[in-house]
C-alpha positions in Angstrom: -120.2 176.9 110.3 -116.9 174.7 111.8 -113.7 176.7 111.8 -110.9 176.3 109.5 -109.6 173.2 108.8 -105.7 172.2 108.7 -106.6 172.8 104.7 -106.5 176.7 105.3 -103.1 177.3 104.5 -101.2 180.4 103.7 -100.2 181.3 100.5 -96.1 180.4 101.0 -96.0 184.2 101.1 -95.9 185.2 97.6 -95.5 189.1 97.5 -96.5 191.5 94.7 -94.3 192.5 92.0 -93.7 196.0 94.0 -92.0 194.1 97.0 -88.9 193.6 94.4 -88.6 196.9 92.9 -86.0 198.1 95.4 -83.5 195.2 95.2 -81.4 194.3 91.9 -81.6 190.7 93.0 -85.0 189.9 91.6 -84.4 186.1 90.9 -83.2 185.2 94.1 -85.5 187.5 96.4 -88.5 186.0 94.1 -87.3 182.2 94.9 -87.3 183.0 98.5 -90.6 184.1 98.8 -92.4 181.5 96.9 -93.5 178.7 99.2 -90.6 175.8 100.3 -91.1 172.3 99.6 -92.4 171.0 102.9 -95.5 174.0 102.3 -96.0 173.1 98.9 -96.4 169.6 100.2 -98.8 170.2 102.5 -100.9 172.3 100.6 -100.5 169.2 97.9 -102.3 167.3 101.0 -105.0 169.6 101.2 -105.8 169.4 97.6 -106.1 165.5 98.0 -108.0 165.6 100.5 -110.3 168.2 99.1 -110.8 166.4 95.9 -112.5 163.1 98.7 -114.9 165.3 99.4 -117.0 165.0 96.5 -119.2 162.1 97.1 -120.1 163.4 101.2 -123.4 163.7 101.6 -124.7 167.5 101.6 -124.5 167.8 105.3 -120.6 167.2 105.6 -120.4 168.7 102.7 -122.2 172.0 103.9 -119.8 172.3 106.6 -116.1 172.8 105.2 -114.5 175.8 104.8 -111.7 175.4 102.9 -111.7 175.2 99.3 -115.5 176.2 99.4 -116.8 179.3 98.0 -117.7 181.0 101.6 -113.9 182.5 102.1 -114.4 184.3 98.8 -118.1 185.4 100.0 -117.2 186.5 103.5 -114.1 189.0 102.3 -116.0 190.0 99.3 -116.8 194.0 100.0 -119.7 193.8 97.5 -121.0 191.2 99.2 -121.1 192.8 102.5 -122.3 196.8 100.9 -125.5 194.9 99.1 -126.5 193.4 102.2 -125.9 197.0 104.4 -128.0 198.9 101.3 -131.0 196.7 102.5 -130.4 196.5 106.3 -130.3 199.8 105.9 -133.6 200.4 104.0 -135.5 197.9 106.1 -134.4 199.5 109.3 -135.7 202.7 107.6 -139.0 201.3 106.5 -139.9 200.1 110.1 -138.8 203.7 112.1 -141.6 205.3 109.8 -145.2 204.7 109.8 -145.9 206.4 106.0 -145.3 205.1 102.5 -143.0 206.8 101.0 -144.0 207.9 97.4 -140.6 206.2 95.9 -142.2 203.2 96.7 -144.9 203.9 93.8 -142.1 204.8 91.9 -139.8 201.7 92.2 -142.5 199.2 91.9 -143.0 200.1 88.2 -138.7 198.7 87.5 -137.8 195.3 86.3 -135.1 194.5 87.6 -134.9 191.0 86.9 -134.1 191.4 83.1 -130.6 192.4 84.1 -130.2 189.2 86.6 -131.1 187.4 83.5 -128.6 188.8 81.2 -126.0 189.1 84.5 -126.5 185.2 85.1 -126.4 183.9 81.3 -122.8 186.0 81.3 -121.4 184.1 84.6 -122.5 180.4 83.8 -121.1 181.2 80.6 -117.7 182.5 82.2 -117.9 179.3 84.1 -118.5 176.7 81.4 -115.8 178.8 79.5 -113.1 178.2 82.8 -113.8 175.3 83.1 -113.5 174.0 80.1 -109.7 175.7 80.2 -109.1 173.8 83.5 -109.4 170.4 82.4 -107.8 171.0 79.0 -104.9 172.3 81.3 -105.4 168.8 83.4 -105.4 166.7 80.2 -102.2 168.2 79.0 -100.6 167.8 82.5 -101.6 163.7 82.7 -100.6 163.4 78.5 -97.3 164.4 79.5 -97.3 161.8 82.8 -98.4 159.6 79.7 -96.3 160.2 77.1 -92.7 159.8 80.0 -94.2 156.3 81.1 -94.7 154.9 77.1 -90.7 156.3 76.4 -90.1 154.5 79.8 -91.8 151.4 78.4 -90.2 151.4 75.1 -86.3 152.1 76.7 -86.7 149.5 79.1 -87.7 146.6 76.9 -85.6 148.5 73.4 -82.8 149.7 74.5 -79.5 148.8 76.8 -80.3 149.5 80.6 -77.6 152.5 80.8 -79.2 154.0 77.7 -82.4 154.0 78.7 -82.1 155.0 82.3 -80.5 157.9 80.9 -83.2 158.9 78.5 -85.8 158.3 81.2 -83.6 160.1 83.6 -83.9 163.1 81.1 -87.3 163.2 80.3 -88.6 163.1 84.2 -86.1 166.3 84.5 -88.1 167.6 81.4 -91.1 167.2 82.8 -90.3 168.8 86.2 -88.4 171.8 84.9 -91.6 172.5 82.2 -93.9 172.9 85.7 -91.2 175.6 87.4 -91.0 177.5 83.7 -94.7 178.3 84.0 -93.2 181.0 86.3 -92.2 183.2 83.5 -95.5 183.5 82.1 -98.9 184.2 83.3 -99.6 184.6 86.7 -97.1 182.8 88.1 -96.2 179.7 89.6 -94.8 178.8 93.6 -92.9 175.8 91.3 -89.5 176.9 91.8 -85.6 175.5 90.8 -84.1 175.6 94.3 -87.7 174.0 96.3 -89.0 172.1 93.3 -86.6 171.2 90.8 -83.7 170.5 93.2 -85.4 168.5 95.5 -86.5 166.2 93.3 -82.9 166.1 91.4 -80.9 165.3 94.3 -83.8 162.6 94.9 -84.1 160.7 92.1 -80.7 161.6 90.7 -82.0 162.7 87.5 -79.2 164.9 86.2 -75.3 164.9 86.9 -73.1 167.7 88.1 -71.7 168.2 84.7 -75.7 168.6 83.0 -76.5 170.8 85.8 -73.5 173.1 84.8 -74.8 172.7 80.8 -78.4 173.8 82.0 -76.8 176.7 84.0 -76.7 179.3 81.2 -81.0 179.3 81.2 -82.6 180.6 84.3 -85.0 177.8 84.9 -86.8 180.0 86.9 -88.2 182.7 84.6 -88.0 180.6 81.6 -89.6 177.2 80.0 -85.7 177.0 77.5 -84.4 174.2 80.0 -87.4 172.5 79.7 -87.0 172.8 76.1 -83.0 171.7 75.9 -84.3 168.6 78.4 -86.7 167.5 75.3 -83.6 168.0 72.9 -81.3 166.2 75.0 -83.8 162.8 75.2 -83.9 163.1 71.4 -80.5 163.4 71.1 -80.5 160.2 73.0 -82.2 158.5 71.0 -80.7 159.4 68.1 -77.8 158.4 69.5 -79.3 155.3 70.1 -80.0 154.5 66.8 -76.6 155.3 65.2 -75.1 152.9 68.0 -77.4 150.5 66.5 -79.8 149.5 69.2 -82.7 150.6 67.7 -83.9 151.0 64.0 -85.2 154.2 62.1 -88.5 153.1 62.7 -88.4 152.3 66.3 -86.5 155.8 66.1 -89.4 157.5 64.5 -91.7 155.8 67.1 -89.6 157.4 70.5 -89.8 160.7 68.8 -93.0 160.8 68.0 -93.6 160.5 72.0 -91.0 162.7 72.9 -92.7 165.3 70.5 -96.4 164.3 72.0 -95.0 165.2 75.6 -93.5 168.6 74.1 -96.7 169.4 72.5 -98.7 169.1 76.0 -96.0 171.0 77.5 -96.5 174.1 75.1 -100.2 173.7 75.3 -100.1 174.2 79.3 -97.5 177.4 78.4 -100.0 178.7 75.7 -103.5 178.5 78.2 -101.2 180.2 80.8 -100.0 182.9 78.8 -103.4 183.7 77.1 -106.0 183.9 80.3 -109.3 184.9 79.5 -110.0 188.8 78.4 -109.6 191.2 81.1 -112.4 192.9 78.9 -114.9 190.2 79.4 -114.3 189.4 82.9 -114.0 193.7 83.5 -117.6 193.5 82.1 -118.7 191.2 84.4 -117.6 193.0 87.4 -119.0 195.9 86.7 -122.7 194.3 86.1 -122.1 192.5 89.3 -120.9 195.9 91.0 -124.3 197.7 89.7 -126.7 194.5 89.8 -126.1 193.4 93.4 -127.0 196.9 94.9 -130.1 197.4 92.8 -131.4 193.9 93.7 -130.7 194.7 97.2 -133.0 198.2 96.7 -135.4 196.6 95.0 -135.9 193.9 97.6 -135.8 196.3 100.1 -138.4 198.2 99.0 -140.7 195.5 98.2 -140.4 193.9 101.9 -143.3 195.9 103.0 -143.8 199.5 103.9 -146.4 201.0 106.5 -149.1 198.9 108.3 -147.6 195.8 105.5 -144.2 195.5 107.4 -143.2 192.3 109.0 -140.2 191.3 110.4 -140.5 187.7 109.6 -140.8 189.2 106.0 -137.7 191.1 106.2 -135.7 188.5 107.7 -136.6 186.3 104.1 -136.1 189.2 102.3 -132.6 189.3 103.4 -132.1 185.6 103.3 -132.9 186.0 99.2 -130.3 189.0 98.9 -127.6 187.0 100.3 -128.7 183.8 97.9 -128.0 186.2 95.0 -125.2 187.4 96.5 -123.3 183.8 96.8 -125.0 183.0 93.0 -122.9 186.0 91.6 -119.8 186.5 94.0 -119.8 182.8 93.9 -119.9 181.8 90.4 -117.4 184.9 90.1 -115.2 183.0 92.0 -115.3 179.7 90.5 -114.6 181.1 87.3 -111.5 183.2 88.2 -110.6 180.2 90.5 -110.0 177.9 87.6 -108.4 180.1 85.3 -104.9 179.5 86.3 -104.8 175.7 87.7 -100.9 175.8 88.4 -101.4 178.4 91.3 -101.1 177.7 94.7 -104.7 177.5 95.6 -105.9 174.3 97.3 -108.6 174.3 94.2 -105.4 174.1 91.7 -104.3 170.7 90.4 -102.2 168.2 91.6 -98.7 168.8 90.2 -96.5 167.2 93.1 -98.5 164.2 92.7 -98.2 163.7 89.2 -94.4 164.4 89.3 -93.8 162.0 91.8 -96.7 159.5 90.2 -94.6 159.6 87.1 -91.1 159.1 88.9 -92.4 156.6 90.8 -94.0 154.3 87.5 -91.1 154.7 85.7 -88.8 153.3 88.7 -91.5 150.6 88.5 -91.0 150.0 84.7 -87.1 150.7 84.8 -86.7 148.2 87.4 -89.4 145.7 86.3 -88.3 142.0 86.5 -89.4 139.0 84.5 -89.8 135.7 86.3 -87.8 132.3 84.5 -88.9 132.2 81.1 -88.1 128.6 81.0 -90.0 127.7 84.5 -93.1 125.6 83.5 -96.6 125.1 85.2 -97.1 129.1 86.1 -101.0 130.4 85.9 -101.9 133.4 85.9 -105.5 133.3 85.8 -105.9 135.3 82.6 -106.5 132.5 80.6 
């Protein structure tokens, strides 16, 4: 196996919630620890680079590390007490020269019947997380969508300071929605003073004055600036409308987009705050926790006892406990991997690059230029 790639990148050194409990200052001693812009760029990178990988063939495939299932294998205890429970046995079995009289005994269990039932439950989990994962995508590119159509509609409906400022608000919508996921759930490393700020001083999105405005939320452990940003661009267009550029049904029309983009929002909020039942994924621990051990026994034991031993035989004996053991630890993983996909995992999506995909299309539209509509003899090879 090749050593860790320039993908294996710390976490941005996130602590637990018990690293704050001695200091008042929760909201600044939180911001600090969650990862700075240039790390959550580069583990942006990573995930890019990761996503490439797809359509290697199996033998470059076989060989990365990083966002593979083998980091959660190899620092998996379970994984590592099912395989000493049949090294163990198997270096038993070949110091003695007798049959022990459990053998008789264990060769009479069924142990595949619960590896049946154990393995329904995980692809289930799994089809069930994933499924979560790329709702949770869909609403993150609907509300890309739904900024680039208003960024469509006030560049070719509306006077170019009007709708530079609704666009202007709408991109600071969508960037303080992603840091207000860190009041809910599990967290997110998105933060106001490495996320939100950056890209405000960037793309100049909000003046001094609507920074001040916004100050009375704390963007941080709340998704109420994201929600005021949404008010604001309706506001605008409202506003819009009773100056007269637009009518009530073109009106109607930038709502109703405005409204689409806060409806994706929520539905990201919702999926985080509602992760799947601890119950159900408890339950699957615990049959993992008992399944893995008994396998391991029962493979043991059926390796080959007295003058039937082989070592050959034990060696593919093992080789199958460990197969089980990265089938359950690893679907295990994948499952739990994909619940919360606005994490800082390498597996997680893409937010950096759909913030500044979106920025960067509606500087695109904003700024888009038609050539002289009375020139004459242009093609275009459309027609």
């Amino acid at each position: 196996m090749t050593t860790p790639s320039k993908c294996d990148v710390p976490n941005g050194g996130v602590d637990t919630a018990d690293d704050f409990i001695e200091t008042p200052k929760l909201v600044k001693v939180e911001a600090e620890t969650r990862p700075d812009f240039e790390e959550l760029k580069k583990i942006e990178k990573c995930r890019r680079e990761i996503l490439l990988r797809a359509e290697l063939p199996f033998w470059r495939i076989i060989m990365f590390w990083s966002g593979t299932c083998l980091k959660e294998i190899a620092t998996d205890s379970l994984v590592w007490v099912t395989i000493a429970i049949y090294v163990g046995i198997r270096i038993f079995a070949n110091l003695i020269d007798y049959v022990p009289e459990s053998v008789q005994m264990l060769s009479k269990t069924n142990i595949g019947i619960l590896g049946g039932f154990l393995s329904f439950f995980l692809v289930l989990f799994v089809n069930q997380t994933n499924g979560r994962f790329l709702e949770m995508y869909g609403f993150s590119k609907a509300c890309s969508g739904r900024i680039q159509d208003i960024a469509g509609l006030a560049k070719t409906q509306l006077p170019p300071e009007v709708g530079e400022k609704l666009v202007r608000h709408f991109n600071a919508a969508h960037i303080a929605g992603y840091v207000g996921l860190n009041a809910i759930g599990m967290g997110s490393p998105y933060s106001k003073t490495y996320f939100f700020d950056h890209y405000n001083e960037e793309a100049k999105l909000l003046t001094p004055a609507e920074m001040e405005e916004l100050s009375r939320h704390d963007m941080d452990h709340s998704g109420l600036c994201m929600k005021e940003l949404v008010t604001w661009c309706q506001q605008d267009v409202t506003d819009a409308r009773v100056a007269g550029h637009i009518d009530t049904y073109q009106e109607k029309y930038f709502h109703d987009k405005i409204l689409a983009f806060r409806a994706a929002m929520d539905g990201m909020y919702d999926y985080t705050d509602q992760p799947p039942h601890f119950f159900y994924i408890h339950f699957l621990v615990l049959l993992s926790a008992l399944y893995l051990p008994l396998f391991a026994i029962d493979t043991a034991y059926a390796a080959g006892w007295g003058d039937e031993k082989s070592y050959g035989l034990d060696v593919l004996q093992g080789l199958i406990v460990f197969l089980q053991c990265v089938f359950v630890v690893g679907l295990r993983s994948l499952a739990t991997n994909m619940i919360d996909p606005y994490g800082d995992d390498l597996e997680d999506l893409s937010v950096i690059n759909y913030v500044e995909g979106t920025l960067e299309i509606c500087r695109t539209i904003m700024g888009a230029k038609q050539a002289d509509k009375g020139a004459s003899g242009v093609t275009t090879g459309l027609l």
